[in-house]
TIMARPA-702314 format. One line per field, with one value per residue (C-alpha): x, y, z. Coordinates in pm, whole numbers, plus 50000, padded with zeros to 5 digits. Layout:
px: (X ...)
py: (Y ...)
pz: (Z ...)
***
This chain:
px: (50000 50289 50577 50843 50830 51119 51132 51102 51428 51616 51513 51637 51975 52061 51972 52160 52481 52423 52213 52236 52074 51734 51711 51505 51279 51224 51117 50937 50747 50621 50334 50158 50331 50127 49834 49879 49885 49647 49388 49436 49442 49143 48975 49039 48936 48573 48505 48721 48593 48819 48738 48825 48588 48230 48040 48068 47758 47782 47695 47693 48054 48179 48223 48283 48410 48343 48587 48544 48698 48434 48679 48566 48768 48632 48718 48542 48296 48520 48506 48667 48770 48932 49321 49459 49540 49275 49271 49519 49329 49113 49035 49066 48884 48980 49363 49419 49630 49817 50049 49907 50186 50144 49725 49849 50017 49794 49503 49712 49531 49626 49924 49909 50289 50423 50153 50248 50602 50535 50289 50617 50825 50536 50537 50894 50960 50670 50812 51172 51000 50819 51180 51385 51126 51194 50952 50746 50836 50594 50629 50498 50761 50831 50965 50791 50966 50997 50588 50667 50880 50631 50408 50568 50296 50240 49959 49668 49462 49693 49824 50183 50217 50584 50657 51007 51160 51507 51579 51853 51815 52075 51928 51573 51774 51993 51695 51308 51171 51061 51424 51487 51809 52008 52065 52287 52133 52358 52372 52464 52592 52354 52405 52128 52050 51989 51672 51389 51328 50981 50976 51308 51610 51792 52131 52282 52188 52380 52712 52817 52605 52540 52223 52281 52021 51903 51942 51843 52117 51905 51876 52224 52356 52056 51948 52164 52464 52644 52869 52706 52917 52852 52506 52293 52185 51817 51570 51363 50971 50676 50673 51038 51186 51084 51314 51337 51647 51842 51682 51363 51235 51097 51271 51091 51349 51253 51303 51229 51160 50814 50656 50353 50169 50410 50710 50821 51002 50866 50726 50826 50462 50421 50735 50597 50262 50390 50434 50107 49889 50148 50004 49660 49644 49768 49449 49183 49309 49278 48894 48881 48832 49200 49071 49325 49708 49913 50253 50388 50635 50989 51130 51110 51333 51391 51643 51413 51364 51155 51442 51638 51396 51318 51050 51112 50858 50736 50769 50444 50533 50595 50169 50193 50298 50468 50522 50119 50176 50087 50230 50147 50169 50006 49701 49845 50007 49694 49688 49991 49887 49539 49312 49129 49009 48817 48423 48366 48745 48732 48367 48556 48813 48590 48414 48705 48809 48460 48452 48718 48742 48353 48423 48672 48529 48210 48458 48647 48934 48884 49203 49453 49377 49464 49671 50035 49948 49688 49806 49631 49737 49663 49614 49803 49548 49516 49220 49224 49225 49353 49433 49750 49776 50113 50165 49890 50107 49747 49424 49178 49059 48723 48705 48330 48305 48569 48363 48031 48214 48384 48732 48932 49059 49475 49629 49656 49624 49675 49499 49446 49163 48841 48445 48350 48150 48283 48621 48594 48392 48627 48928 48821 48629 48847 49164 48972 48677 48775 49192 49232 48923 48873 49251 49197 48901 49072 48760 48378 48188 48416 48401 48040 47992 48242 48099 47707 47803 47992 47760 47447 47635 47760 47558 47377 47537 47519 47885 47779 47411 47634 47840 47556 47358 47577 47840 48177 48445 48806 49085 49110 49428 49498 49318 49565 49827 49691 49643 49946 49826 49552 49711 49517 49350 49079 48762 48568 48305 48265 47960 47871 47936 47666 47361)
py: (50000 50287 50334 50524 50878 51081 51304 51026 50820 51203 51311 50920 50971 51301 51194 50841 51130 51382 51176 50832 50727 50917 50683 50440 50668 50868 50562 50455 50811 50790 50562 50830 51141 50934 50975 51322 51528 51252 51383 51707 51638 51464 51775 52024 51762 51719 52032 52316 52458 52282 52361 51962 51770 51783 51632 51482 51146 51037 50724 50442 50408 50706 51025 50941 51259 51203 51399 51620 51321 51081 50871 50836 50907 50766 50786 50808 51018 51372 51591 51903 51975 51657 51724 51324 51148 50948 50899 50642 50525 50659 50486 50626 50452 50068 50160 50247 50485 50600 50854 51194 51278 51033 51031 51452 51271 51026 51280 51455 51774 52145 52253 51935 51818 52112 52060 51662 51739 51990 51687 51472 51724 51763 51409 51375 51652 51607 51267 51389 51612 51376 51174 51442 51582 51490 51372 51619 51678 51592 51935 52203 52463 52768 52999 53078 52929 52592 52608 52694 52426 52129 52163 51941 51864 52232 52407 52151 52139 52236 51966 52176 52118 52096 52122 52327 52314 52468 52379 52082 51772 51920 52287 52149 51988 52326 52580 52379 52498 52078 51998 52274 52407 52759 52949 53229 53514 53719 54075 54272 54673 54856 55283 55362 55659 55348 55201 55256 55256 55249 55284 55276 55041 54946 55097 54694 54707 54966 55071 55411 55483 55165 54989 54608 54439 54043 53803 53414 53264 53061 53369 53475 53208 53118 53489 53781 53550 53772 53675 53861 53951 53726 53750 53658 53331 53273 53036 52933 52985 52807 53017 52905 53256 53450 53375 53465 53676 53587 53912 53845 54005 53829 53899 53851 53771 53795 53429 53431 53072 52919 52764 52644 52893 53146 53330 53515 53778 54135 54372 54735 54822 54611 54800 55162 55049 54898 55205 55308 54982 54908 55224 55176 54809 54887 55168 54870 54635 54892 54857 54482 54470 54281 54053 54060 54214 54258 54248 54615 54637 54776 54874 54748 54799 54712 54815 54899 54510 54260 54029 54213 54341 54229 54355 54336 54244 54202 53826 53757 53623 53954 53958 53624 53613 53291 53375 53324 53006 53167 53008 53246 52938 52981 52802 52545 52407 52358 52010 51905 52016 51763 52021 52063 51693 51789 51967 52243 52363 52357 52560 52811 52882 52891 53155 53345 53342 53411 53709 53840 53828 53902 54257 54379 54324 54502 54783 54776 54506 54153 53987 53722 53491 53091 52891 53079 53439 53366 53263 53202 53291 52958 52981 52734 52519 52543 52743 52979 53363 53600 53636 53761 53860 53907 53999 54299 54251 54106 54170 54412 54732 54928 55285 55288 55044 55226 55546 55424 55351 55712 55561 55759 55601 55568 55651 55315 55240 54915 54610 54653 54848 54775 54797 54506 54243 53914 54038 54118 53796 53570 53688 53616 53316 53175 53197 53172 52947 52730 52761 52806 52647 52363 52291 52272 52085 51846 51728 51852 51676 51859 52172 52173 52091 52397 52635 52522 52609 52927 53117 53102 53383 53597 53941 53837 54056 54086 53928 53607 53532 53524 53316 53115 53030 53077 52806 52849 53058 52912 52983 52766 52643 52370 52575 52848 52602 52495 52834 52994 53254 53403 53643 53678 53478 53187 53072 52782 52732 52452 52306 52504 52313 52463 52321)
pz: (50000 50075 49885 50030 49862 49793 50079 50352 50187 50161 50521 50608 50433 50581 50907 50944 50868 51124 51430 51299 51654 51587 51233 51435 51628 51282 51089 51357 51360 50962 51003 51226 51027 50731 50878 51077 50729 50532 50880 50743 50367 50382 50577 50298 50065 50222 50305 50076 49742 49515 49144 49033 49318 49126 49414 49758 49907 50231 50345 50597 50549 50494 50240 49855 49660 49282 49089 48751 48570 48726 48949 49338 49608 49899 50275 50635 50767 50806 51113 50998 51381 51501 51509 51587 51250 51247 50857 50771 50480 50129 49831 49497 49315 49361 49499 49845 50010 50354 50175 50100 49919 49662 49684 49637 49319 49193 49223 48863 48935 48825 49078 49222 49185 49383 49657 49692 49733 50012 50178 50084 50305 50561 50658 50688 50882 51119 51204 51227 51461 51678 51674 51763 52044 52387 52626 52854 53182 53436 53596 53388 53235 53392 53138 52821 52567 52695 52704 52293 52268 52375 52053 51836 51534 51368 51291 51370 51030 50797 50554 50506 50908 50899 50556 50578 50234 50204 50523 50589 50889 51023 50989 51113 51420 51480 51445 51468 51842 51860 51926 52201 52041 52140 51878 51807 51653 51397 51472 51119 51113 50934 50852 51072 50769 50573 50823 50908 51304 51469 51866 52059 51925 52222 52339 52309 51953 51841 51730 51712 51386 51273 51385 51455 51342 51439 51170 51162 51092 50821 50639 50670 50539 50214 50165 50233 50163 50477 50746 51084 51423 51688 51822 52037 52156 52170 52217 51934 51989 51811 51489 51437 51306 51702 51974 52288 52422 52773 52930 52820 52537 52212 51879 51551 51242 50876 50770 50375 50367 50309 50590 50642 50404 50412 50343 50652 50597 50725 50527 50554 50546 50898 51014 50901 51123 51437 51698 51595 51637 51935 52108 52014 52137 52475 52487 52380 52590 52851 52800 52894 53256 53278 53095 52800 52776 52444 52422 52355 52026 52182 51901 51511 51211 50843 50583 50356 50239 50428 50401 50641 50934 51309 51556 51932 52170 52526 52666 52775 53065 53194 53224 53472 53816 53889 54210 54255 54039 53732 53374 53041 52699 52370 52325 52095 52385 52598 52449 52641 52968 52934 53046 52760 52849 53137 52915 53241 53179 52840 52846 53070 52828 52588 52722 52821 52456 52314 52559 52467 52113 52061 52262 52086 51781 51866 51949 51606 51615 51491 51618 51428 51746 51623 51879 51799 51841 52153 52478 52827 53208 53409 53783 53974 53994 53579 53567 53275 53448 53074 52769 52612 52217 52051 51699 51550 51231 51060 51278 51097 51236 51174 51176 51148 51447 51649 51592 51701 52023 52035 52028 51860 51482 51446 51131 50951 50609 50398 50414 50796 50757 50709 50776 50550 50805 50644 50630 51015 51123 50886 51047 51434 51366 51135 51349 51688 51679 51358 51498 51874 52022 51748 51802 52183 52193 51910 51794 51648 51969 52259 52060 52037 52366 52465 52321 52352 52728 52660 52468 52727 52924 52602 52508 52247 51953 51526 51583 51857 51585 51281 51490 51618 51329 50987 50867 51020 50800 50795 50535 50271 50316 50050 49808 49838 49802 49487 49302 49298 49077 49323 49548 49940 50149 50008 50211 50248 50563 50788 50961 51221 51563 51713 51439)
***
């Protein structure tokens, strides 16, 4: 039924020469990589607008997808919000397969061969991950980035959910957060009449008038093509190209690599913006009843080219107090801690989150809030108490909301603002309620259950009845992946878990 594909035998061949003792472990791993990213695959298959599927019949047995060529593709019933590989078979038509990179292949459809190399690389990588990771403490962590470190598997739903092309075994074991490496930030002399500086650029960063600017050493080494003075070393955090400093702050690299979705490097626009939505964050949050914080942006800065910018940033675990017994982690590493299993603390959160993210934007700001950029302050007993929100590089703000509340507008521009309702809903429902909450409650029964509790104590808004009795928006993410010609994000909508 499998057949090794290409990126499983390279990933094995470059590891048995740099950790020839985690060859076991990672082949070991690639029967539940397999069906991690198929899980996912087979999500965006069932339930994503993809021009080539002409019609989907469920039955006793499962979900049959009938393609525009008239083959079938069949597989089990789907639940678009479980996150635990439980697809480790589909049919199309009488062959059957565990390998979504070569189903990806096999499917021959426009874009496709690009797309199945990237599941190729997902699925090696994700069980080079799992192989490399060690095992969890029984104590929880006390210092942020070890709390990054602990989520292992990528973003939950996406099939790409470790695809890291470009990057090397040995560069995935030096620089992924999974293996809990330390690594040493270049620092490179820039004429500071030749950057760009929002907010204040610390003293340490400096040299005479040169500015020295943070550089992954990734992207010293396959971009600029630069040496860089010796740096800093820094602890890698979830999104691989953020680290955390020795003193404490966060600092966000430009890593022009595609991850995931994405290439992330930092646009000078996001640069230009950040003092401004910095200051006007730390005002709305005010509003909350200590309810949510946001990390402030210290400083940010760019040499006029998004490959060679870096933002600094507020830990937050500067808004915990661990001397109470407080921990700050990002909610995509709730599912480590097994809270999530118990449905009262799980409706809690739930309603924390809901409360939060349904205020602000009846106020004006619909937040970018999936499991990375979200994080929660546990009590020592575990008991969800705030929110914190880090990174206002893409939430959406509207003026004509902000107005109706008297709050005075900042001066943005771009593709941050906007008063269009779908654009607004889509962004905190898809990245909160279809993200962060389905990826906590890992499947479509907890989440319903969550959030069937959490609503009966919400205002009842516009915002909480679209949420309440439309379909569920949620980016499209294979879709994207499969038209490279259409720039922006692509939609599709989910069941809701609430009809």
């Amino acid at each position: 039924m499998h057949r090794p594909f290409t990126a499983e035998a390279e990933v094995a061949g470059e590891l048995a020469a740099v950790r020839p003792d985690l060859v076991p472990r990672y082949t070991a791993e690639l029967p539940g990589a397999r069906a991690a990213v198929l899980t996912r695959l087979w999500r965006a298959l069932t339930h994503e607008p993809l021009p080539w599927l002409a019609g989907r019949t469920t039955g006793r047995d499962g979900l049959t997808l009938r393609l525009s060529d008239d083959r079938r593709l069949h597989g089990p019933h789907p639940d678009p919000y479980a996150t635990s590989g439980y697809v480790t078979e589909v049919r199309l038509d009488r062959l059957a397969y565990d390998d979504p990179a070569r189903l990806m292949t096999d499917l021959a459809v426009p874009h496709g061969s690009g797309f199945a190399a990237e599941l190729g690389h997902s699925v090696a990588s994700l069980a080079l991950s799992r192989a490399g990771a060690p095992a969890h403490a029984s104590q929880w962590p006390v210092v942020d980035w070890e709390w990054e470190q602990r989520v292992v598997d990528g973003h939950p739903f996406h099939p790409g959910c470790r695809s890291r092309p470009g990057f090397s075994v040995a560069e995935q074991l030096a620089y992924g957060p999974e293996h809990r490496p330390v690594v040493r930030l270049g620092l490179l002399p820039v004429p500071a009449g030749e950057c760009l500086v929002t907010g204040e650029w610390p003293g340490g960063m400096r040299d005479g008038e040169r500015l020295l600017v943070p550089v992954h050493p990734w992207q010293a080494e396959h971009v600029l093509k630069r040496r860089c003075e010796e740096g800093l070393p820094a602890h890698p955090l979830m999104s691989l190209r953020t680290l955390a400093l020795p003193d404490g702050p966060h600092v966000k690299t430009a890593l022009s690599a595609r991850l995931t979705s994405s290439v992330r490097d930092i646009s000078v626009y996001s640069i230009t913006l950040s003092a401004t939505l910095s200051a006007f964050a730390q005002a709305l949050a005010a509003r909350m009843d200590g309810l949510l914080h946001v990390t402030r942006t210290l400083g940010a800065v760019t040499a006029n080219s998004p490959d060679l910018a870096a933002v600094l940033r507020e830990s937050p675990q500067d808004f915990a107090a661990p001397e109470h017994g407080e921990r700050v982690l990002p909610v995509a590493a709730l599912a480590t801690t097994g809270l999530p299993d118990s449905p009262a603390w799980l409706a809690d959160f739930t309603r924390l989150a809901l409360t939060v993210g349904l205020r602000l934007l009846e106020l004006g700001v619909a937040l970018e809030a999936h499991g990375q950029n979200l994080l929660v302050v546990l009590s020592a007993t575990g008991a969800p108490l705030r929110l914190v929100y880090r990174d206002l590089a893409d939430i959406r703000v509207s003026p004509a909301r902000l107005a109706r509340h008297g709050i005075p507008v900042p001066e943005l521009t771009g593709r941050i603002v906007t008063d269009d309702e779908t654009t607004l809903r889509r962004k905190l429902f898809g990245s909160l309620v279809a993200g962060a909450l389905a990826g906590t409650a890992g499947s479509g029964a907890a989440l319903r259950g969550a959030l069937g509790t959490a609503v009966r104590d919400l205002p009842r808004t516009p915002d909480l009845a679209a949420l309440l009795e439309e379909p569920l928006p949620a980016k499209a993410l294979t879709l994207m992946r499969l038209s490279p010609g259409t720039p922006g994000d692509q939609w599709t909508h989910l069941p809701s878990p609430l009809l």
